[in-house]
VOGU-3710 file (C-alpha; in Angstrom, 3 decimals, decimal comma):
1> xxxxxxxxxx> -115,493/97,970/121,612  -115,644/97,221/117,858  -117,435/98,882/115,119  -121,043/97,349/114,781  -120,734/95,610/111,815  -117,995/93,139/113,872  -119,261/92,986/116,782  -120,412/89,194/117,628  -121,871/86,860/119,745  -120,912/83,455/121,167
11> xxxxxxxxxx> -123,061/80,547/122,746  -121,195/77,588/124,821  -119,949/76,538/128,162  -117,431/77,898/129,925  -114,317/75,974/130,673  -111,209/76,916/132,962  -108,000/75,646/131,652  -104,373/77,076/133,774  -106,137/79,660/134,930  -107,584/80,657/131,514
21> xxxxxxxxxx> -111,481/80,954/130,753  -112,369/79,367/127,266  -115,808/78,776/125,720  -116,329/75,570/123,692  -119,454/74,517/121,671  -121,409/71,771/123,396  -121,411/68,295/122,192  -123,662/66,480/124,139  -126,492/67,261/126,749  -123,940/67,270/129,608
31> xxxxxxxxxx> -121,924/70,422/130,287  -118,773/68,927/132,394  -117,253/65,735/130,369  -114,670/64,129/131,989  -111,707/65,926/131,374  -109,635/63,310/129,050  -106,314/64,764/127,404  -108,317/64,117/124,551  -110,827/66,752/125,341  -108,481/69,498/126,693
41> xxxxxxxxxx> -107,322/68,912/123,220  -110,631/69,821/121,863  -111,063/72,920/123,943  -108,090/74,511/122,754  -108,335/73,431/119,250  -112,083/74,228/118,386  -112,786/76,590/121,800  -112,114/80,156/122,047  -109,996/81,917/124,748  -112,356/84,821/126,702
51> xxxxxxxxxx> -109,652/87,869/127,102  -110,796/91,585/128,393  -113,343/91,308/131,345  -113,497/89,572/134,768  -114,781/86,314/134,359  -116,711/85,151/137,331  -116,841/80,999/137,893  -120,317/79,794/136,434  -121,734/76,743/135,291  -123,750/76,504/132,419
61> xxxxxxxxxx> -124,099/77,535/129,264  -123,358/81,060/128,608  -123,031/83,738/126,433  -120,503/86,238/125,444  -120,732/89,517/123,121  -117,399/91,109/121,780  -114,944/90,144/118,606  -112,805/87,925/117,433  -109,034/87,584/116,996  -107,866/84,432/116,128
71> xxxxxxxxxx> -108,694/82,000/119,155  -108,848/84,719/121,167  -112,633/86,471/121,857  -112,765/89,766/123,319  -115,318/90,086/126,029  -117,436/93,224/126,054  -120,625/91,732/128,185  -121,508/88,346/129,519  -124,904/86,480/130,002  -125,669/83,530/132,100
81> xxxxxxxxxx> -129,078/83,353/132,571  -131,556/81,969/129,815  -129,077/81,213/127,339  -130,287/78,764/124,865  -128,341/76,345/122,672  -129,223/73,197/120,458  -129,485/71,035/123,193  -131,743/73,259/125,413  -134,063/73,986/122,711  -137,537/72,189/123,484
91> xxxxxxxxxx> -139,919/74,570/122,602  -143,461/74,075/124,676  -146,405/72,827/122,323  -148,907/75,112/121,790  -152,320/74,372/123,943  -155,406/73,003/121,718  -159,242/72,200/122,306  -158,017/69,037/120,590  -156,670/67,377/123,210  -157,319/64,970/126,474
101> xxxxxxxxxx> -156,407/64,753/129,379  -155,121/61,232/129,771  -152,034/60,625/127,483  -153,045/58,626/124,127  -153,018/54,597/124,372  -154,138/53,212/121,462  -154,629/49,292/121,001  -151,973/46,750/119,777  -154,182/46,647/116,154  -154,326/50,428/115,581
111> xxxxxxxxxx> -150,976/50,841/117,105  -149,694/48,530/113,874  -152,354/50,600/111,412  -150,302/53,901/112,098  -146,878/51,967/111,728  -148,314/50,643/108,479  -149,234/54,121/107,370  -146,000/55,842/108,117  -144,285/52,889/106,343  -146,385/53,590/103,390
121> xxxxxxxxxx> -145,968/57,404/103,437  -149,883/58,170/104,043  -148,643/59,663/107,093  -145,077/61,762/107,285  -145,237/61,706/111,186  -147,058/61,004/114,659  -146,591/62,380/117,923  -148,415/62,344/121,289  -147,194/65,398/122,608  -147,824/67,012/125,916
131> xxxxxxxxxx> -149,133/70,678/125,516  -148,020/73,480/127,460  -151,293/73,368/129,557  -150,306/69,326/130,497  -153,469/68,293/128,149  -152,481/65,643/125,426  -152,343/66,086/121,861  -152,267/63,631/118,991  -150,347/65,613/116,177  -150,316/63,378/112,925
141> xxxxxxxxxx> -148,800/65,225/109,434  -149,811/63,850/106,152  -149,609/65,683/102,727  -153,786/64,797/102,082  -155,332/65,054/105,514  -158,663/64,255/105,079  -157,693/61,064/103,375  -156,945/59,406/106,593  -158,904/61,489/109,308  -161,645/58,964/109,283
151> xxxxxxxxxx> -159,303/56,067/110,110  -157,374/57,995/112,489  -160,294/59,522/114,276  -161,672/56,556/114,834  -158,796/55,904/117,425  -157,758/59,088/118,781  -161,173/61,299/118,215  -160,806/64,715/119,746  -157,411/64,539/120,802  -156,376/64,364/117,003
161> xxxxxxxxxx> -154,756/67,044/115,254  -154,117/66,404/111,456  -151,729/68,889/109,791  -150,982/69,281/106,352  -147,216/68,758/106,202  -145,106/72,034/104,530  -142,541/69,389/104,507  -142,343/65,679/104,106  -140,396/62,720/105,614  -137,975/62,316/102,539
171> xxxxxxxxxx> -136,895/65,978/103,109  -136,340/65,857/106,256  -134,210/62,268/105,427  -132,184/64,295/102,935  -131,630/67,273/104,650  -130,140/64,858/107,740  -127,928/63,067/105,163  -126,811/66,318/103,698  -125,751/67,433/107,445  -124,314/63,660/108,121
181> xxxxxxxxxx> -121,965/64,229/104,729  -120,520/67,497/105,385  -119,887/67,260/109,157  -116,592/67,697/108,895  -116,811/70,216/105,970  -119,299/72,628/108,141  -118,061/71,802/111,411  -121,237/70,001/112,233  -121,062/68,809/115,739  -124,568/67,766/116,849
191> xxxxxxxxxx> -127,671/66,239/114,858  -130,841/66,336/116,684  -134,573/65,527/115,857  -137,194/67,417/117,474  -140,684/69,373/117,055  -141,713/72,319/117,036  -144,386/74,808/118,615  -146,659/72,795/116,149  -145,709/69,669/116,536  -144,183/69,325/113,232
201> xxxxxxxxxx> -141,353/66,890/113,207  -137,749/69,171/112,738  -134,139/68,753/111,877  -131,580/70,722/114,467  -127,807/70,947/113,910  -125,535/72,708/115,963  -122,255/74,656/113,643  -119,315/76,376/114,105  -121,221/79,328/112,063  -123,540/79,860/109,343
211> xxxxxxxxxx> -121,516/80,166/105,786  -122,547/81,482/102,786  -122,763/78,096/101,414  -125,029/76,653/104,472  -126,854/79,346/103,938  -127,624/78,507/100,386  -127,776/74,957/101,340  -130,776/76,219/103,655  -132,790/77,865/101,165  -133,785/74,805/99,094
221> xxxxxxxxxx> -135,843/73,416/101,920  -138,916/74,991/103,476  -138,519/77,469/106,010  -138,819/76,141/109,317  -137,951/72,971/108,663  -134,012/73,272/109,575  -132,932/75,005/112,653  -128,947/75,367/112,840  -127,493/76,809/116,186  -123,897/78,253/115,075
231> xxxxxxxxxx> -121,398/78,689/117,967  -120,608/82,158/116,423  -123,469/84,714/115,643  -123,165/88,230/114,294  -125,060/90,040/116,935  -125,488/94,069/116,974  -128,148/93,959/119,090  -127,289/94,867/122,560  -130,390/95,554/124,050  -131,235/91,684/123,024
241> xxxxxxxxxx> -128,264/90,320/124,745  -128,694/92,288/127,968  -132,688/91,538/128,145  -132,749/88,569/130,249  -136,483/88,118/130,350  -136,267/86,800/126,808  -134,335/83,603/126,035  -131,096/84,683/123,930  -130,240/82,387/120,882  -128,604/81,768/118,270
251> xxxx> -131,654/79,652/116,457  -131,542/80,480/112,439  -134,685/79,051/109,842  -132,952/81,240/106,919
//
């Protein structure tokens, strides 16, 4: 095995190509696209080839812990069970005494209200949300609250949740077209919206690995707010890897 300090971990699915075992980054929700020349191409270009330890047939997405040597990734332990990447992460909302039971269904006129008020920017974002205890939430952020909770309350009353926003709409419109402009640059290959355990409305972006520069890039948003899964991870932590009764990921806020 490496020294610590090299030691890394990698998130994708596994792929057999003559015989070989390579892991590529995911692209998509599906795990088995058709296999065009096009994306054999793709696999050998942008995957990595697993050398050094038996690699059992799975299907999935996995997870492998070793180093790196060119394409090549050394394999010193494998995980297949509750691996997480960008497109499995959907993390459950948490439960609220503001909440209902039937999911929100607001009229035609106070439907158009709320589009009016996003338009406007009273509100940065609306979401009827199912909680993890399958009661209904109405999470609406808006950087002054209580300047719309009585119009808002009138429709959804105790199934409303106001939050002030850490973040607003136009950040989370830059940070996408910042992402969108240097795909290529930072090997950005997916661009997902999302919540989170809050319900607050979230940018996720899966990358070949976090650089210094992302990294810097990162910082001059609100913490949170950006969640980049990177197909490489340093990872020292073995105990982490080999406890399968937590999700392993690669998930980094900054």
């Amino acid at each position: 095995m490496t020294t610590k300090e090299h030691r890394l971990s990698v998130i994708g699915v596994l792929v057999e190509l003559d015989g070989e075992y390579w892991i590529v980054q995911r692209t998509s929700h599906g795990e088995a696209p058709v296999r065009t020349i096009e994306w054999l191409s793709t696999v050998r270009r942008h995957g990595l080839r697993l050398v050094g330890a038996r690699l059992p047939a799975g299907s999935g997405v996995i997870a492998a812990l070793g180093s790196l040597s060119g394409s090549d990734f050394r394999v010193a332990a494998l995980r297949h069970h509750r691996v997480e990447d960008v497109f499995d992460r959907s993390p459950s909302l948490r439960s609220s005494k503001r909440s209902s039971v039937q999911r929100p269904d607001p009229d035609v006129r106070s439907a158009a209200r709320e589009a009016e008020m996003l338009e406007s920017g009273e509100i940065d974002s609306r979401r009827y949300l199912r909680a993890e205890d399958g009661r209904w939430r109405v999470i609406i952020s808006a950087a002054d609250p209580e300047s719309v909770r009585p119009r808002l309350e009138r429709v959804h009353g105790s199934a409303l949740t106001l939050i002030a926003s850490p973040w607003s709409r136009a950040d989370l419109d830059r940070a996408r077209e910042d992402l969108g402009a240097r795909r290529i640059e930072w090997q950005v290959v997916a661009l997902l919206d999302g919540t989170d355990e809050d319900g607050l409305s979230v940018i996720r972006a899966a990358v070949r690995s976090v650089t210094p520069e992302i990294s810097t890039w990162l910082r001059g948003f609100s913490r949170g707010m950006i969640e980049l899964h990177p197909f490489l991870h340093p990872n020292a932590d073995t105990g982490a890897f080999a406890d399968e009764s937590a999700l392993y990921s690669h998930r980094f806020t900054g």
